[in-house]
Each structure stands twice: as structure tokens, then as C-alpha cells.
N, C-alpha and C positions, 0 to 999 in steps of 0.2 A: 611502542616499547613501554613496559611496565617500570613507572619511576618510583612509585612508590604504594605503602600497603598498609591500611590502618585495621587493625584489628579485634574487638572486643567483644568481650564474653561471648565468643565463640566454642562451642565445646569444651576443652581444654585451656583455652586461650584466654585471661582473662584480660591483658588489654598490652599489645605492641604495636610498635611502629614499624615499620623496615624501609629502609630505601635501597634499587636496586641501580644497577651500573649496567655497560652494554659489558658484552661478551658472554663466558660460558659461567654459570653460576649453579653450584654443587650442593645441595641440602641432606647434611648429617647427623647423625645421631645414633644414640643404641637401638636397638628394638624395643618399641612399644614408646619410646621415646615421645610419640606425636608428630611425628613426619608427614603423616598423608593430614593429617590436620589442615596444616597451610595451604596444602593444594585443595583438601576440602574448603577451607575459608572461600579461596581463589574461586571456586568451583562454583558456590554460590554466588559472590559477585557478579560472576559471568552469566548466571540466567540459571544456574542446576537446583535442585528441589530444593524445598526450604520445609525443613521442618522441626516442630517445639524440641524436638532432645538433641540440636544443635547448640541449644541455650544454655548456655556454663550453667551448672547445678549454684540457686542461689541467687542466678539475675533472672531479670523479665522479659530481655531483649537481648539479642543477637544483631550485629549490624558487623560488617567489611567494608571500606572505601578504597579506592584504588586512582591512583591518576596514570594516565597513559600518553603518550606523545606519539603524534600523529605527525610523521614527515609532510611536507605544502606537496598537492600536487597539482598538476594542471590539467584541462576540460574533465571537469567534476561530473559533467552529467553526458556524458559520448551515451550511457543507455539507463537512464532514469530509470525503466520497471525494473530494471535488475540490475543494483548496484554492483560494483566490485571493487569494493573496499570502503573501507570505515569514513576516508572523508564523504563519499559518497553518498552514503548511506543516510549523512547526517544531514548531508545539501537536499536531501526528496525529503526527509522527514521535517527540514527549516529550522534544524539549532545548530545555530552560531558558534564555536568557540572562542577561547584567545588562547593568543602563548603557543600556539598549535601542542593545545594541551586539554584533553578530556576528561571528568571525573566523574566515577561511575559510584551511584553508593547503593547497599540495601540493606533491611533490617529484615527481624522475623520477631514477635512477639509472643511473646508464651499463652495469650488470647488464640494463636492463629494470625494470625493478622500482619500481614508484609506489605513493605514496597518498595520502590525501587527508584532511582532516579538516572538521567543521562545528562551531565553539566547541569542537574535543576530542573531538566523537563522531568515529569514523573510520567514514566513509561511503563507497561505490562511485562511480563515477565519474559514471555516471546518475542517481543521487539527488542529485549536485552540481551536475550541469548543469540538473535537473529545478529546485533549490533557484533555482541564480541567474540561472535564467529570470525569477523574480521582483524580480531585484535591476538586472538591465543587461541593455539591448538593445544590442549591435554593429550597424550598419548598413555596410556595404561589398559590393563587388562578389564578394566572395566569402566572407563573413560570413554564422552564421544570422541569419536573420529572421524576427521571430515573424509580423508581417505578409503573409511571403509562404506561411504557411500558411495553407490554402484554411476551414482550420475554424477556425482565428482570425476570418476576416473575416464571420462569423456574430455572431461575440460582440461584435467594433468594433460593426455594426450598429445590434446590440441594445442596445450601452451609450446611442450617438447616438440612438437612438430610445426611452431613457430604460424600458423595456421588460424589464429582466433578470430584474425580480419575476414579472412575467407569466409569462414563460418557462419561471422555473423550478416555478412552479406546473403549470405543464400537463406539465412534464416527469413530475414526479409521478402526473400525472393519468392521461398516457402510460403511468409506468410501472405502475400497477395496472389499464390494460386489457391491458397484454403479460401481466401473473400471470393474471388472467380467464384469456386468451386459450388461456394454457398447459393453465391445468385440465381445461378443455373440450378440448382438444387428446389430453392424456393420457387421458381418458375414454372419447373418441371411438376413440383407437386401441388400447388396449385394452379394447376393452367385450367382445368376444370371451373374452379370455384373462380377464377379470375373471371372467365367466357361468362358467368352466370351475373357476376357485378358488373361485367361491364353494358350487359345487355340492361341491368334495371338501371343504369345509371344513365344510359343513352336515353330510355323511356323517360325519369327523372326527367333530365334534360328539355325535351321536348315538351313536356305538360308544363313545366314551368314557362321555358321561352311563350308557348302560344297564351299564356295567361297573362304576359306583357303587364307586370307586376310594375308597379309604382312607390317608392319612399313612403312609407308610412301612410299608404294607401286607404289600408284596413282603418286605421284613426279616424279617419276625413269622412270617411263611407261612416263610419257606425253613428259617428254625430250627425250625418246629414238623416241618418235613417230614425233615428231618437226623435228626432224635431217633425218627421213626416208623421209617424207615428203619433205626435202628441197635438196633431194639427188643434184637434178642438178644443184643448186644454190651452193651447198656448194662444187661441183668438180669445176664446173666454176674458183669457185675464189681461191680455191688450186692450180690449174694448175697457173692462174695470180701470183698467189706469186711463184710457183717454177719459172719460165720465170724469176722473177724480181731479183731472186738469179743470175740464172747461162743462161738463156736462148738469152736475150736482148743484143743489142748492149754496153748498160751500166750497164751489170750485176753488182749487187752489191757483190758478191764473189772476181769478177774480179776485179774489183775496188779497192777493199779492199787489195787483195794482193800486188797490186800497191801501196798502202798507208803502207801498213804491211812493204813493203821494203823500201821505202824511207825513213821512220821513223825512222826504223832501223839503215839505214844511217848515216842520220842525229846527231844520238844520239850519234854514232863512232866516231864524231865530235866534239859533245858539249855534256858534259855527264848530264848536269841540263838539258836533253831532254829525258832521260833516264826515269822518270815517265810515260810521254806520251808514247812514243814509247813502255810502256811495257801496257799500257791502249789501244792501237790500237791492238795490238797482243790480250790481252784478248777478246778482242771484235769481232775480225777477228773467234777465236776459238769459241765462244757462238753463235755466226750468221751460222758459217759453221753446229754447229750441230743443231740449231736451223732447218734450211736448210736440212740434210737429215732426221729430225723430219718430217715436212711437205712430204717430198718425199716419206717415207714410210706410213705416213697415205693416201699418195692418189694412193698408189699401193694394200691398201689394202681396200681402200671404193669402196664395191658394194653395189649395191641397191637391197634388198630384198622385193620384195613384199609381199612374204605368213607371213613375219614376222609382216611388217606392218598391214595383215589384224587382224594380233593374238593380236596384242598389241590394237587395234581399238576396236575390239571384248572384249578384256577383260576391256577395260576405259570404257565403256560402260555398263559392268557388274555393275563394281565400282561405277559410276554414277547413275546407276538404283536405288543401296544400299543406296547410300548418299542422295535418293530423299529420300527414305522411312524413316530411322533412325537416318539422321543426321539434322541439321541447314537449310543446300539447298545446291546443288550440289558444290559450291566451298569450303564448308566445309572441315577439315582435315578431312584423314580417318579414326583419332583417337576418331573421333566422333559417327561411326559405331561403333569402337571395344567397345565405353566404355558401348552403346548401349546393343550391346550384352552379356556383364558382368554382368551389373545390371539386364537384363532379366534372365539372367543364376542366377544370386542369390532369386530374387524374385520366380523365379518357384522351386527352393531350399527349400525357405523358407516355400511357398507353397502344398508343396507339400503329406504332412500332414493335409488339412486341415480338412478332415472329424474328421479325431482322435484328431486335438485340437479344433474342435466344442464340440465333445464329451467329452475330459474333461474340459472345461469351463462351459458342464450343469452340471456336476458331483460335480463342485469346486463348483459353486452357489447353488445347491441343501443343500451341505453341511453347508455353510456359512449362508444362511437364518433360518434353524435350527437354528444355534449357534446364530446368530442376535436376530429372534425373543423370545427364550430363554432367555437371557439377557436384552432383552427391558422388558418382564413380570417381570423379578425378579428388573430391577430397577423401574418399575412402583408401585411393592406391597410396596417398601423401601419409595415410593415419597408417596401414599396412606399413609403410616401407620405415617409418620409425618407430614400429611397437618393437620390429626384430634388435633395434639399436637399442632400444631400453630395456627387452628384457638383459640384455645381455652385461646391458651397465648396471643393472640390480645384482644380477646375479654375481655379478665381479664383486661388488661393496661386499654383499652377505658371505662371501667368500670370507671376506677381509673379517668380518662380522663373527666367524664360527659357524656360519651356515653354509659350510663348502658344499653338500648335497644338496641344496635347494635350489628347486628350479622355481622360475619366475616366468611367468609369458602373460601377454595381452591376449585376451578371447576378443576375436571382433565377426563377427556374427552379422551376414547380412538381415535385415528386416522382411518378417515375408510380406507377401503380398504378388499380383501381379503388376506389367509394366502398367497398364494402361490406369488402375486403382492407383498408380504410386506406390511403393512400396520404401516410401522415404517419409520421414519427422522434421521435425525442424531444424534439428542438427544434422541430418543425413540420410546415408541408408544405414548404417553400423548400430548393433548393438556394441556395446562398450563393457569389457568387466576384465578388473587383474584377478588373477590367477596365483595360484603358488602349490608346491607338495615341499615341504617342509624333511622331510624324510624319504630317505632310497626307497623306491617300489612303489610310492604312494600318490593317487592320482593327482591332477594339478585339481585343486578346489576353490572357490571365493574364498578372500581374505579375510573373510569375516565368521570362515571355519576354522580360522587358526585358534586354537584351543591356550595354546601357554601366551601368558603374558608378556616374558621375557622374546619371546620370537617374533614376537606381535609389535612391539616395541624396536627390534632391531629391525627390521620390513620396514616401519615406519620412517626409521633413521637412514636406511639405505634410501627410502623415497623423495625424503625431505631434504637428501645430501641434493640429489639429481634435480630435484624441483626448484631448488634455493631462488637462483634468480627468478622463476614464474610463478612464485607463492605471494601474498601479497600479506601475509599472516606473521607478522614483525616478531612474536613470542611464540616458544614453542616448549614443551613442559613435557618430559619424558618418568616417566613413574613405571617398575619392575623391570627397566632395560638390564640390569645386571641378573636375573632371572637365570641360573644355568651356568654363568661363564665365569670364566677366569684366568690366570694366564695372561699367553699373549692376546687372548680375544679380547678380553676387559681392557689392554692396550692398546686396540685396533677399537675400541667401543669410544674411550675417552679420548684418543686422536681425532675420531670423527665429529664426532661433539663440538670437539676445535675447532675444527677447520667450519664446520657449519654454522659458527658463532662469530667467525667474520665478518656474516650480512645480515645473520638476527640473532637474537637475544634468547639464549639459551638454558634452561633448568632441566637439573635431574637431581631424583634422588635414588643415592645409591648406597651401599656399604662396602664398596670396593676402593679402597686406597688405588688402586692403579687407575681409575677413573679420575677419581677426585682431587690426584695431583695434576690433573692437563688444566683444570677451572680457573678463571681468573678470578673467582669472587666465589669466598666458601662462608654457606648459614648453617650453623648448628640450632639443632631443635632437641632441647633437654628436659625432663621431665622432673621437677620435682614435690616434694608431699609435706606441708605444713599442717599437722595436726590430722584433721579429718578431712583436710580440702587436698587434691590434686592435679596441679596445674603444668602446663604446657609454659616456657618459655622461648622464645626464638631470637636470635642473633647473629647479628652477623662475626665472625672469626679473621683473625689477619694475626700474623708475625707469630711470636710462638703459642698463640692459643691454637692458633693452624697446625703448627707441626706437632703439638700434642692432640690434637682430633686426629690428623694422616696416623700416626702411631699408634692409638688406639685401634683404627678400623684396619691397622696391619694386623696386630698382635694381639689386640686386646687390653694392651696394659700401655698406660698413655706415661707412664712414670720412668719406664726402662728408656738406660739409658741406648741402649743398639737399635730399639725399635725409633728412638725419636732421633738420632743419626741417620737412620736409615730413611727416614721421611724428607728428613732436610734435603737426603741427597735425591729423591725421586721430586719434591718441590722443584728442587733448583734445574734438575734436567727436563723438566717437562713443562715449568710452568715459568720459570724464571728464573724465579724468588730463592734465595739464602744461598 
């Protein structure tokens, strides 16, 4: 429910407050007054075009605020990808309210330049109109309508035929024979190219198994192959370091033990020499075994050819493998092995595939049964209540002024054959309301209805029947008085009533016989200071009411008969005086 509405330099508007009440609430004025102003204001809030000569002649900026209360409800997310309704909507998107109370704001700058918020998130513009699709219906002749979308009137259907549970069970049902469907489709069209991977994966397989590959095999090989390879280089220089120990005129052995003793010496002498001299001794011992370390590695290096041709021969294998399954040949050889696992699982997995082709036609054979079965039984359930509702529209519109208009549900089976499916997610039924507005004229989509005023009264015949399955708490009626007058206009403003029991109801009108059923009247008056003209809005009670009813009887808000006369249609229809 809309509590309340902040308004500034809006077109005409250059800054009001309004606060609104539940029940039926009626927007008056003269003509040209700025009536559709505030529904324009509204209109932007809710996500409608924004553009710079929205902007009061004179400011920079255009903004609307609006707070809305959200009754509590409970399991918030039964179907998370497709909310149905505003708390819902906020629980996927993750903002929080308080107060169970939402505040929706937006500007427009004379730059271009808009935005928009939800409680403070700053949201795009389709995610605000997406939002307060669940918060307010606009009806007018050039207003969205969520009714006159063709895949709305599925879901009225469904709601009147108490049915949504069904529905959305078989959706489900639907959507796991479309995954069947897929698998088996994927299968079928690559069965070819699958026979053709699985045959190089088997081969894969195999050349790797008989290569009996080892952890970091390739590392071990290429250093053992390095060091064969350098055989003469690296005696060379082993022989050089043994010489430099023990062989040269200045062996470093020899030397050493000449320093080992004098040290020693020395320390016999002075004993703060005694560190050193035990630091020369340990060094004298690391070097000497250092020294027969090299002596024995170079009594034991020979150079093996047949070794080097094996180790050459098998890097070479290795390498061959790394061309094929890995990165490129400096790749780790971790890169073959993981090669080969995932081969090995995939031909695993595979390996069955004839027998899960074959139960995948088996499980969809089943499934489409059950499917198509369930879409007939909820299509005769949608059949046996479109005749109950055309016939409860066509009663209202009766009541409405539109005694010749017929109403019917088009429900349309889907083509296709049995075995294709010939069913959606919703069903087998196409779904579309219908109407001929006039004797002799064929039933057409409601979205050929051409006058405002009849489009408007359809609307209110729909939203009488829908009240309890609408989950749309505001609802905003603009040219319903379009054409009528009379008792129709009192058959217009009684229903307005009665459907402002369970939501929260605006019209504007110029019909006194409307505007006295409203619990809550706003006048929108125009006035001109100098060279500026501006839009002001207010709300009316006690006799500023019964001189606006008098007005839009007579035209003359001063006479005394016309404002008797108001008092007495106030008191009989609305309560009051």
C-alpha cells in the first residue's frame, strides 16, 4: 500500500507532500487542472520514462519519493527465479527492510542524468519497474497493463481455477523431461564424434600405460644424461681439484697441516689463540675428508656409453608423450599422467553408453506419458473455469454499461505431435482473453480495445473477480469515467468500493456520482503567479469536499442546491454529513 508521496519540481509540481489512507481514494479537479500529473509523478517512481521536460520550467532536477508497506509474509522463496511478490523479490535481490516498509526514490537531471533507489540500494531502472510491478497497477488508455499481457492471463486463469500448485508441479515435471530430452539429444548427435574420442583415447591410454611413466621421471633422466654427456669435462676438473689438495707444489693438505701446527703452537703460548687454533683443526679435518670425497668419486667415474644411449632413447619417448598430451615438450611430466587419468575416467564413464542411450529413451518415453497426461487434466480444470469467468465478466460489465459485451477465454491447444510433445512448461493451452466490445463485432485481444474508458471498465470487471488472487496491493484507474454516466457511473463508483475492501484504490474522475462512494478525496488545482504555473495537490475533507462534489455536479461550487445536493449523495454513499 502507497503511505505516502513526496513530490518535487515535477513538471507542474513544484514541491508536495501527500499522505495516503487504505480504501477508495478519488483525484479531482477541473480540466487541465494537472490530474494526470501525479499519476505521471507516480508513474516515474515506478520505473516509467524519465525525461528533461519532466523538470518544473526553472529547476535542475526532478525527483518523486514514495514509501509503500509491505504486509509480513511467509516461505519468502517457495520459487526464488520467479518471485511473486514484492517481499520476494527483495529476499533474491538481499535488501532488507524495516517497519515492513519500503522507500522507493528517483531523480532526473536536466544533464540527462537519473537514478534510482530501493530502501538505498541504487537499482537500474528495470529492476524498479520489475519491483513495482508488484506494488501498483496503472490502468488507462495509455498506461502499462499487466492484464493485457497475453502470458499474464495464464496465471489469472490459474489463480481462478485455484490450480497454481498443479502447475507448478508439472512445470517441474516438464522441466526434467526437457534435461532427459537434452541428454539423449546430445548423444544422439554426437555419437559419431564420441566413437572417434573414444577410440584415440583408448590408444592414448595404452601408449602411455606401456611407457610405465615415473614422478618426475624426465628430471632424473635429463641430469643423469647432462653428467654422461660431460664425462670428460667433469674428470678434467676432478683430477684439477685432487692436484690442488695433495698433488702441486702448494698443496692445500700440505699447507694446512703446516698451519694445523703452528697454531697449535702458538695457542701453547697464548691460550685466547685457542678458538682459532681449534677453528684451523676443524677445517684442516672437513677439507681432508672433503679431499678423499672427490678422490673416490673420481676412482669411480666411468663413462658408459650403452647407458647414455638408454637414457637418450627413453627422453625421447618421454618427449614424444609430452608432444602429444601435454602443454609442449618442456611441460612437467605430470602433465601426461593427469592426461591419462582423465582419459581413464572418461572411457570409464563411457563405457556404458549404449545402455544409458537406452535408458534415457525409456525414462522419456515414461515421462511424456506422465507429462502429456497432466497437461489434459489441467487443461479440462482451465476449460471448465474459463466458461465460469467469462460469464462472471460479462455479468460485472453488464453492471459496468457494457451490457453487449461479450467476454471469453481463447484456449487453444499447442501444436505439435504426441510423440514431439506438443506441451510447455505451463501446459498444452495457449492462453488469451478475448472481448467484442460491441453487437456484431468479433471477440478480439484486449489489447484491441481502442477507448480508454472500456479498457478501464474490463480492467475493473477483472480486478473485481481477481481481488483475492492479485497480489498487486495499489491499483490506479485513469479515463474509467470515459462515455458513462447515469446509473453506470453508479455501478462504476460502487465497484471501486467494494474492491477497496482488500486493496487500495485510485481513480480519477469528473463524475460526482463516482467520487461520492471514495473514502479519501485529493483535489489537484492549478494555479498562475505571474509568469510561472504551477500544479498544487491536496487532500479535501468536510466542506472543502462538498464544495469540490458540487462543482464536478454543476459546475458552480457556490450554489446553494448544487452543494445540498452533494451533501446528500456524500451522506448516502460515503457516509459522511
Amino acid at each position: 500500500m502507497l503511505e505516502d508521496l513526496s513530490i518535487k519540481d515535477f513538471a507542474l509540481i513544484e514541491s508536495d507532500y501527500l499522505e495516503f489512507n487504505k480504501g477508495f481514494t478519488v483525484l479531482s479537479g477541473e480540466t487541465g487542472a494537472g490530474k494526470s500529473i501525479l499519476i505521471g509523478a507516480l508513474s516515474f517512481l515506478l520505473g516509467g520514462k524519465a525525461d528533461v521536460h519532466q523538470i518544473r520550467t526553472g529547476a535542475t532536477e526532478a525527483s518523486v519519493t514514495g514509501t509503500f508497506y509491505l504486509p509480513p509474509e511467509e516461505n519468502l522463496l517457495e520459487n526464488p527465479e520467479e518471485p511473486l511478490s514484492a517481499r520476494q523479490w527483495l529476499e533474491v535481490h538481499g535488501i532488507n527492510i524495516e517497519n515492513d516498509r519500503v522507500i522507493l526514490r528517483r531523480y532526473i537531471r536536466d544533464t540527462g542524468k537519473s537514478g534510482a533507489w530501493i530502501d538505498n540500494v541504487p537499482v537500474t531502472r528495470a529492476d524498479l519497474a520489475q519491483f513495482s510491478s508488484f506494488l501498483v497497477d496503472i490502468h488507462g488508455q495509455h498506461e502499462h497493463q499487466s492484464l493485457m499481457k497475453v502470458s499474464e492471463h495464464r496465471k489469472f486463469l490459474d489463480a481462478r481455477a485455484g490450480i497454481e500448485n498443479e502447475v507448478a508441479n508439472f512445470t517441474k515435471m516438464y522441466a526434467l523431461l526437457v534435461e532427459k530430452r537434452k541428454q539423449l539429444q546430445e548423444y544422439c548427435a554426437t555419437e559419431g564424434e564420441l566413437e572417434r574420442k573414444i577410440e584415440m583415447l583408448q590408444f592414448a591410454v595404452q601408449e602411455i600405460s606401456q611407457a610405465q611413466l615415473k614422478k618426475d621421471e624426465d628430471v632424473l633422466l635429463e641430469e643423469e644424461e647432462n653428467r654422461l654427456s660431460s664425462f670428460e669435462k667433469i674428470y678434467s676438473d676432478v683430477e684439477a681439484i685432487n692436484n690442488l689438495f695433495t698433488e702441486s707444489d702448494n698443496a692445500i693438505l700440505g699447507s694446512l697441516k703446516k698451519l694445523r701446527r703452528e697454531s697449535t703452537h702458538v695457542a701453547e703460548l697464548d691460550k685466547t689463540l685457542a678458538s682459532l687454533a681449534s677453528r684451523v683443526e676443524s677445517s684442516f679435518y672437513e677439507l681432508s675428508d672433503i679431499c678423499d670425497e672427490f678422490q673416490t668419486y673420481a676412482q669411480n667415474l666411468v663413462f658408459d656409453p650403452n647407458r647414455l644411449q638408454e637414457i637418450q632413447e627413453r627422453l625421447s619417448l618421454i618427449y614424444n608423450l609430452k608432444k602429444k598430451y601435454a602443454t609442449s615438450v618442456n611441460a612437467p611430466l605430470s602433465e601426461v599422467l593427469v592426461y591419462f587419468n582423465n582419459a581413464q575416467k572418461f572411457l570409464d564413464e563411457n563405457s556404458t553408453e549404449n545402455n544409458l542411450k537406452a535408458k534415457l529413451t525409456s525414462e522419456i518415453s515414461a515421462l511424456e506419458k506422465q507429462v502429456l497426461q497432466k497437461a489434459l487434466a489441467i487443461s479440462a480444470k482451465r476449460k471448465e473455469t474459463s466458461k465460469q469467468l467469462s460469464a462472471e465478466v460479462e455479468k460485472i460489465l453488464a453492471e459496468l454499461g457494457m451490457a453487449s459485451t461479450r467476454f471469453s477465454v481463447n484456449i487453444q491447444e499447442k501444436s505439435g505431435s504426441d510423440i514431439e510433445q506438443k506441451c510447455g512448461p505451463y501446459g498444452i493451452d495457449n492462453i488469451e482473453f478475448l472481448i467484442s466490445a460491441n453487437p456484431g463485432s468479433p471477440l478480439l485481444p484486449l489489447a484491441k480495445i481502442a477507448s480508454g474508458g472500456e479498457l478501464s471498465r474490463v480492467m475493473l470487471a477483472l480486478k473485481t473477480i481477481f481481488a483475492r488472487h492479485d497480489t498487486v496491493e495499489t491499483l490506479i484507474f485513469d479515463e474509467i469515467d470515459t462515455g458513462i454516466g447515469g446509473e453506470v457511473a453508479v455501478a462504476v463508483g460502487r465497484h471501486l468500493k467494494n474492491l477497496a475492501q482488500n486493496r487500495q484504490i485510485f481513480c480519477i474522475t469528473h463524475l460526482a456520482s463516482i467520487a461520492v462512494y471514495a473514502d479519501n478525496q485529493i483535489k489537484i488545482e492549478k494555479t498562475i503567479s505571474g509568469q510561472i504555473t504551477a500544479s498544487n495537490v491536496y487532500q479535501i475533507e468536510g466542506e472543502q469536499r462538498v464544495s469540490e462534489i458540487a462543482r464536478m455536479l454543476s459546475g458552480d461550487s457556490d450554489n446553494e442546491q448544487s452543494l445540498e445536493h452533494a451533501r446528500t449523495m456524500l451522506k448516502k454513499f460515503s457516509g459522511g454529513f
